[in-house]
C-alpha positions in Angstrom: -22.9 -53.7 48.7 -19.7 -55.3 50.4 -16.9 -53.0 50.5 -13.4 -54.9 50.0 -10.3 -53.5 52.2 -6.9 -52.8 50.4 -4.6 -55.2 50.9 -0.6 -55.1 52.1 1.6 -54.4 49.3 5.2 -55.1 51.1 7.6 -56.5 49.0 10.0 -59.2 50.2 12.5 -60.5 47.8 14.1 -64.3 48.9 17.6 -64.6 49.6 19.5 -67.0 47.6 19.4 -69.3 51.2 15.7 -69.1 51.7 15.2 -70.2 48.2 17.2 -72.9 48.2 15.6 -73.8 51.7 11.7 -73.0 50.2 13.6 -75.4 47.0 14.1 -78.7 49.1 10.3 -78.8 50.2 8.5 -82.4 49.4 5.4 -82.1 46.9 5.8 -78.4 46.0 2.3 -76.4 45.0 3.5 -74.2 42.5 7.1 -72.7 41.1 9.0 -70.5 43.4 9.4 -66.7 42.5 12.2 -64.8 44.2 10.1 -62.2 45.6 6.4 -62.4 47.4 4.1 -59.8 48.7 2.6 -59.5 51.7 -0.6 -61.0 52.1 -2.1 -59.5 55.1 -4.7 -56.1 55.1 -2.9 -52.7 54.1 -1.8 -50.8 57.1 -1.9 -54.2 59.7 0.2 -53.8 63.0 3.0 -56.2 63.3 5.2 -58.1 60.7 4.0 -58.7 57.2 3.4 -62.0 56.1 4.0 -63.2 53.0 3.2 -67.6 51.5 6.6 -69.2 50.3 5.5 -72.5 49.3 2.8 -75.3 50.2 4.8 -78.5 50.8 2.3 -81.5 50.0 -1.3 -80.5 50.6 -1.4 -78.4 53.2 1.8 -77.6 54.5 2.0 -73.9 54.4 5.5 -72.2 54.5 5.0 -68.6 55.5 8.4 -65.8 55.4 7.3 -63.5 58.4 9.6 -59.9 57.5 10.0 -56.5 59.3 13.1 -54.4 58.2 16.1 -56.9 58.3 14.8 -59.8 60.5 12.9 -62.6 58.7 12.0 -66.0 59.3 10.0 -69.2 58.3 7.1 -70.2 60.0 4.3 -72.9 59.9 1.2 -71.6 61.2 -2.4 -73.5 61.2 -4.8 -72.4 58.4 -7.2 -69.4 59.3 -10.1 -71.6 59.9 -12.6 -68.3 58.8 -15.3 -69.2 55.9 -17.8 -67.2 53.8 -20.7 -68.4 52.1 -20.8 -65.2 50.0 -22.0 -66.0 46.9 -20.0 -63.3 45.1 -17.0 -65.6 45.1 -16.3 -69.3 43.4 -16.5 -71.8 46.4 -12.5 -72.2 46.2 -12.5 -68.8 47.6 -15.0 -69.3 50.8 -11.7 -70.2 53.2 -9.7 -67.1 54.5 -5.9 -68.1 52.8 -4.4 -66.4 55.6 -2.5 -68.4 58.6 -4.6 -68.5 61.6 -4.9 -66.1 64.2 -3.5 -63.2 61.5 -4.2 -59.4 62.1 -6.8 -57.6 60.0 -9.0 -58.6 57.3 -9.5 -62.5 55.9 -8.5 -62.9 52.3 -12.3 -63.2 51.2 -12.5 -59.3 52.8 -9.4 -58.1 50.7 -9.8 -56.5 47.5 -6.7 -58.4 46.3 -8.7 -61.5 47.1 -11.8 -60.4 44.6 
């Protein structure tokens, strides 16, 4: 039996500025919220990580947080796969920008 690892619970809620910012993206992916979680294993060393939009199809807009200092990156997708047949094939690739501590997203129990 695979065991799933918790995953990162940290809130971040946008500023009016990085909204309006995450707003003027080309080809948005989905509606913005004004608050994301971060996506990374529970417990991971370093800044949290958290998706603000996907600009076109594959432009990934990531808020990177700790305490008060935040800030938009760009990163290359996690290129990590499974072939587990537990989850639908749209779930093989690790959702996760590459190079991230911890767990992939296939690993998380969030991701189940």
């Amino acid at each position: 039996m695979n065991t799933r690892r918790a995953a990162c619970a940290e809130l971040i809620v946008f500023t009016d500025d990085e909204l309006a910012r995450l707003d003027t993206l080309p080809d948005p992916a989905h509606e913005l919220e004004p608050a994301a979680v971060c996506e990374l294993e529970a417990d991971h060393e370093g800044p949290h990580l958290a998706l603000g939009q996907t600009s076109g199809f594959d432009h990934e807009w990531w808020i990177r947080f700790r305490g008060d200092v935040r800030e938009f990156v760009t990163p290359k997708p996690c290129p990590a796969e499974t072939t587990d047949p537990q989850f639908p094939r749209e779930s093989w690739r690790c959702g996760l920008p590459q190079d991230h501590p911890g767990a992939h997203t296939f690993e998380l129990s969030a991701g189940v």
